[in-house]
C-alpha positions as CSV (number, residue, x, y, z in Angstrom):
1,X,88.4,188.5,-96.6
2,X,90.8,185.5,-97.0
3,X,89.1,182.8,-98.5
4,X,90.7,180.3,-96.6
5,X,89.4,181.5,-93.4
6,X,85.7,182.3,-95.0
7,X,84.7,178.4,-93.4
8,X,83.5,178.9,-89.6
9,X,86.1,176.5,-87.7
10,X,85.1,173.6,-86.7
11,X,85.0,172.5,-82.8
12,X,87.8,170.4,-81.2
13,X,86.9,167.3,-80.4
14,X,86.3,166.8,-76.5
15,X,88.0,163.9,-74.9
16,X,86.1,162.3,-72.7
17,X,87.3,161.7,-69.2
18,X,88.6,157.9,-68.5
19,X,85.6,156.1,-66.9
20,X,86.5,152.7,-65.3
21,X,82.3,152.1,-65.7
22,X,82.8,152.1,-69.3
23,X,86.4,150.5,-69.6
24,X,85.0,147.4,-67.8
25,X,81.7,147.6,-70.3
26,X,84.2,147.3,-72.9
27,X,85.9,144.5,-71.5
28,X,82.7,142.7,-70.5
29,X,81.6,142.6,-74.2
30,X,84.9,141.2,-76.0
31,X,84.7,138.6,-73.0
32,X,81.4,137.7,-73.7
33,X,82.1,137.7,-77.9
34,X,84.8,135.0,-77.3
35,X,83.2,133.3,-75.0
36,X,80.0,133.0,-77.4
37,X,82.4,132.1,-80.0
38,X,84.5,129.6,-78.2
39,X,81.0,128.0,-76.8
40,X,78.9,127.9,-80.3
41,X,81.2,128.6,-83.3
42,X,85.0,127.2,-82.7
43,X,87.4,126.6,-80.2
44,X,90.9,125.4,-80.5
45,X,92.2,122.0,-79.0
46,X,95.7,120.9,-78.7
47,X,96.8,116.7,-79.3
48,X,98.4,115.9,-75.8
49,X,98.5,112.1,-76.4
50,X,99.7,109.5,-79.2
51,X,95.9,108.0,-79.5
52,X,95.1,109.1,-82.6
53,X,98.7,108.6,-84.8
54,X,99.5,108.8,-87.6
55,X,97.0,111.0,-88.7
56,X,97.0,113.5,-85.8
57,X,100.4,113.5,-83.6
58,X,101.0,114.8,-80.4
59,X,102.2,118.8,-80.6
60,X,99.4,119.3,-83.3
61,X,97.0,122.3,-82.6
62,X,93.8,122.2,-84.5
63,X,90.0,123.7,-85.0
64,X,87.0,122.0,-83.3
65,X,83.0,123.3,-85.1
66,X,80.6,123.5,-82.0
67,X,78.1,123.6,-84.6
68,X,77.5,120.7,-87.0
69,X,76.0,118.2,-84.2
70,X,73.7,121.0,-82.3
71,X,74.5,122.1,-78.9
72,X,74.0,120.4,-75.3
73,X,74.2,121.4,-72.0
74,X,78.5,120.9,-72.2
75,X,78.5,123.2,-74.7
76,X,79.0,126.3,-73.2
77,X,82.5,127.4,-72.5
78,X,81.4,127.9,-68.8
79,X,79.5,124.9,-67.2
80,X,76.9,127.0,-65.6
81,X,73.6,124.5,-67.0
82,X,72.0,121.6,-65.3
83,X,72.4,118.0,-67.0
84,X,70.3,117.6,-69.7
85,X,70.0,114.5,-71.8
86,X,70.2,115.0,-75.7
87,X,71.4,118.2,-77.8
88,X,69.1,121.1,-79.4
89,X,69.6,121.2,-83.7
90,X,70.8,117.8,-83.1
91,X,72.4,115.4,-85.6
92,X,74.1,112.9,-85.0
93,X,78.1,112.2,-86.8
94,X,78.8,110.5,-89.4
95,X,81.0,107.3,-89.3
96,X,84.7,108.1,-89.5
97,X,84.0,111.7,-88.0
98,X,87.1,112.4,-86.1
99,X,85.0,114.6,-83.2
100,X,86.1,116.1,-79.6
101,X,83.8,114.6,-76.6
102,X,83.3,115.1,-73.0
103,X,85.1,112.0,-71.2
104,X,82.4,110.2,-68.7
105,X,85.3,109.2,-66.7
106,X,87.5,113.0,-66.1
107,X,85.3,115.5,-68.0
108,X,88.4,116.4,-70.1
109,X,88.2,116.6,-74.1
110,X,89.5,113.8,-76.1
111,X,89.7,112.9,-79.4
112,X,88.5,109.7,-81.4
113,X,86.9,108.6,-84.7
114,X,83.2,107.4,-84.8
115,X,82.6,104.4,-85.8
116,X,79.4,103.1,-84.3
117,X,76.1,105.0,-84.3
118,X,72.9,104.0,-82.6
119,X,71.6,100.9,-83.3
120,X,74.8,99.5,-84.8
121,X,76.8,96.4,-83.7
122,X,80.1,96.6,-83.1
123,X,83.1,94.1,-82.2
124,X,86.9,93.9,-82.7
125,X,88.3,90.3,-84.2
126,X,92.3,89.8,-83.6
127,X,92.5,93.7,-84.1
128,X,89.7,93.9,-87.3
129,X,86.6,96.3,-86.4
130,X,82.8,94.3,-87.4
131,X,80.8,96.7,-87.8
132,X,77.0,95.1,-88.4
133,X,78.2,91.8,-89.0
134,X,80.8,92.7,-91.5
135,X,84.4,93.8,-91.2
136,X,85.0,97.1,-91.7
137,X,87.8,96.9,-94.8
138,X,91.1,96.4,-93.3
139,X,94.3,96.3,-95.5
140,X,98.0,96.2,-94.4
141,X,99.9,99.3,-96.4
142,X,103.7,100.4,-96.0
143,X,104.7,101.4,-92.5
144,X,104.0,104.4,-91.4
145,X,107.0,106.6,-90.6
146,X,107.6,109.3,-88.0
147,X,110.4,111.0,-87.4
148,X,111.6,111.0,-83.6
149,X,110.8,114.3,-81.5
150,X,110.5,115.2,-77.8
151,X,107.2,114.7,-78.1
152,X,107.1,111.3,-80.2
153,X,109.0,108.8,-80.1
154,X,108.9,104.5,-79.7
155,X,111.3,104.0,-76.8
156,X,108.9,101.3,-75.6
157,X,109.1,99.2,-79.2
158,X,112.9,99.6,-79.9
159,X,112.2,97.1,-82.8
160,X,110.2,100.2,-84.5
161,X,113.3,102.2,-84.5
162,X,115.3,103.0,-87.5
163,X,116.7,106.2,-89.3
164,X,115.4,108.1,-92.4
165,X,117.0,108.3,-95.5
166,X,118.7,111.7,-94.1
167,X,120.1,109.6,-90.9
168,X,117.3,111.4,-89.0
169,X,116.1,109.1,-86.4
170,X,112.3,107.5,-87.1
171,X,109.8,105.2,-85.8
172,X,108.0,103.0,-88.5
173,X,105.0,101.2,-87.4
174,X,102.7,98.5,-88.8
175,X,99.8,100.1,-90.6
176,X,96.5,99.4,-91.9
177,X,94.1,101.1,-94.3
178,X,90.5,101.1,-93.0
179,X,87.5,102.3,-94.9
180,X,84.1,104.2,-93.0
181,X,81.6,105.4,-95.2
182,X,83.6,105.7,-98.1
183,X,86.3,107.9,-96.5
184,X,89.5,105.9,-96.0
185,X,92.0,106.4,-93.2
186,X,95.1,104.6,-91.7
187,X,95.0,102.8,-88.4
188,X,97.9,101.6,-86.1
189,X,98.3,98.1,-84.6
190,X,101.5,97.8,-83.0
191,X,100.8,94.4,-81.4
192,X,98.8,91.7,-80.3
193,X,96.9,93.1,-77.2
194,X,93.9,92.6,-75.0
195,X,91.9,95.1,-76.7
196,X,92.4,93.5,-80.6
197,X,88.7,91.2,-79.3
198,X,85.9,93.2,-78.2
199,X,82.5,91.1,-77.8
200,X,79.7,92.4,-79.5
201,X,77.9,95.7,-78.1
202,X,74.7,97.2,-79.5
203,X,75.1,100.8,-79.3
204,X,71.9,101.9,-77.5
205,X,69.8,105.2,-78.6
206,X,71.2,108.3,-77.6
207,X,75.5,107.0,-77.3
208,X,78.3,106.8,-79.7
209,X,80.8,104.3,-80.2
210,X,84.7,105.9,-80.5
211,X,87.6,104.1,-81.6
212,X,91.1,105.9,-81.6
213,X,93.5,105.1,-84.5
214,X,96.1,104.0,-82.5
215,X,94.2,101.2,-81.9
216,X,97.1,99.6,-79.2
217,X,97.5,103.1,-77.5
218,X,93.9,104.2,-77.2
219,X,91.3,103.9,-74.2
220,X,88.4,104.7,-76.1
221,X,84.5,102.3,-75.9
222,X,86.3,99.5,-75.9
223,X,87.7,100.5,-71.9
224,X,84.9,101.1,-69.3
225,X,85.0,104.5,-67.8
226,X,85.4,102.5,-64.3
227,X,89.0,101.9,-65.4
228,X,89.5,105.6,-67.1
229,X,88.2,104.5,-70.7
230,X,85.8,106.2,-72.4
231,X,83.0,103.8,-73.0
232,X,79.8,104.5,-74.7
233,X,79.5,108.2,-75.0
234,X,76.5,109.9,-74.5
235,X,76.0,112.4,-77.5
236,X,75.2,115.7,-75.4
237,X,79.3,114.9,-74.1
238,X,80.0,116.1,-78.0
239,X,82.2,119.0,-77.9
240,X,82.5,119.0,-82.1
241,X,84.2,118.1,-84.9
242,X,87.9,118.3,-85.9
243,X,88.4,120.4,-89.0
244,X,91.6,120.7,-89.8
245,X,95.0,121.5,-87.9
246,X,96.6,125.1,-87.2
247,X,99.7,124.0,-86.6
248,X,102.0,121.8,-84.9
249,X,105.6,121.6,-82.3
250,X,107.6,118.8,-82.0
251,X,108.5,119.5,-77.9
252,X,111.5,120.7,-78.8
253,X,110.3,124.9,-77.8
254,X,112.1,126.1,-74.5
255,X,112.4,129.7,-73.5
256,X,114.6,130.8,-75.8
257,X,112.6,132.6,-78.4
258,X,114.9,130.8,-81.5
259,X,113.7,127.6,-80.3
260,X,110.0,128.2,-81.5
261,X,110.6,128.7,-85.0
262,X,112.7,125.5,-85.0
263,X,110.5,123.3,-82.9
264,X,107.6,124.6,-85.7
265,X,106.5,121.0,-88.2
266,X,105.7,123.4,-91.0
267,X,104.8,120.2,-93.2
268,X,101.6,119.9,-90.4
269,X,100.3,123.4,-90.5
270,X,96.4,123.5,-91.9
271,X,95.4,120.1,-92.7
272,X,92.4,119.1,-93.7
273,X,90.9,116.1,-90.8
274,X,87.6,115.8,-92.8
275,X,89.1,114.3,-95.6
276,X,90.9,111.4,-92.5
């Protein structure tokens, strides 16, 4: 006997027939997986406004943590629970967080920086945060310049207009280094405005106090929700915390496939916002 055939043969596989039952169980757990994911792990958010410049521009695509405050009744990627005040495995921020909340006044995601927790007292002096009775370190740096895209630009504050060293138009703007629990970051004050004084709010139990760092082009607790600011926020409208960006387009992307690479701010891909 051939050796080669001395092994009994070993059964075909059977294929099993297509079963649209077990096709749609299939799709009803990788649904489920990223839904789970997206609602208690991570979800991606994209800037759509200039609020938070220079550290975060509009274009940027970034990571969000669901995690590191707890979970509320917003959490969930579907908003199939009741209202429910306060967050399970809560903890609260930390000043200078930059973290994604529930608006009171839309129910859309935005973006800010903490800078008041419960119990603290905070006000805004010709554009300089208090925070407790003492001004939160404030020092005028270099301007800040960003290069002109679809997406960003100063066409409102012509005087901010000027041209890189490559003849690339730019926008420089007045900034400021602030300082919140020992993390420094830079701030924007374009202008004397209405929201540079801010009376003195306690920020009761249970709410958070945002400021974005555009500080002339943000409606964060310094504008009521009655007039599409943020106000206080409660903490169960946490969505999570900014952790560092993906990457970034300039506005310039249109159809034509060529367009993406080029639109692409390459300098902007993965970096870190809990170091900002």
């Amino acid at each position: 006997m051939n050796r080669l055939d001395s092994g009994a043969a070993k059964p075909a596989k059977v294929k099993q027939p297509f079963s649209w039952r077990r096709e749609a169980q299939q799709w009803a757990v990788l649904i489920l997986a990223v839904l789970g994911i997206h609602s208690f792990i991570a979800k991606p958010f994209y800037i759509p406004s200039e609020s938070m410049m220079p550290g975060l521009l509009v274009g940027d695509r970034l990571i969000v943590s669901k995690f590191p405050y707890g979970f509320s009744y917003l959490s969930p990627s579907v908003p199939i629970l009741p209202k429910i005040p306060g967050r399970l495995f809560g903890q609260l921020p930390e000043r200078g967080d930059i973290i994604v909340v529930k608006s009171p006044s839309d129910g859309a995601d935005w973006i800010k920086r903490v800078v008041g927790l419960p119990g603290d007292t905070v006000e805004v002096r010709g554009g300089i945060v208090w925070l407790n009775g003492r001004p939160v370190p404030h020092e005028r740096i270099a301007d800040v310049e960003i290069r002109v895209s679809p997406n960003t630009d100063c066409q409102y504050l012509p005087s901010l207009r000027g041209a890189a060293a490559d003849g690339a138009p730019v926008c420089r703007f007045p900034a400021f280094r602030e300082e919140l629990n020992g993390r420094p970051y830079v701030v924007l004050d374009l202008a004397a405005t209405e929201r540079d004084d801010r009376p003195p709010v306690t920020v009761p139990e249970g709410y958070l106090f945002l400021l974005g760092d555009n500080r002339d082009n943000s409606s964060d607790s310094r504008v009521p929700p009655e007039v599409g600011g943020l106000g206080l926020v409660p903490i169960e409208n946490i969505v999570g915390r900014a952790e560092f960006t993906t990457f970034s387009l300039d506005g310039s992307a249109t159809l034509n496939p060529l367009s993406w690479v080029s639109s692409l701010r390459g300098e902007r891909a993965f970096l870190s916002l809990r170091k900002n």
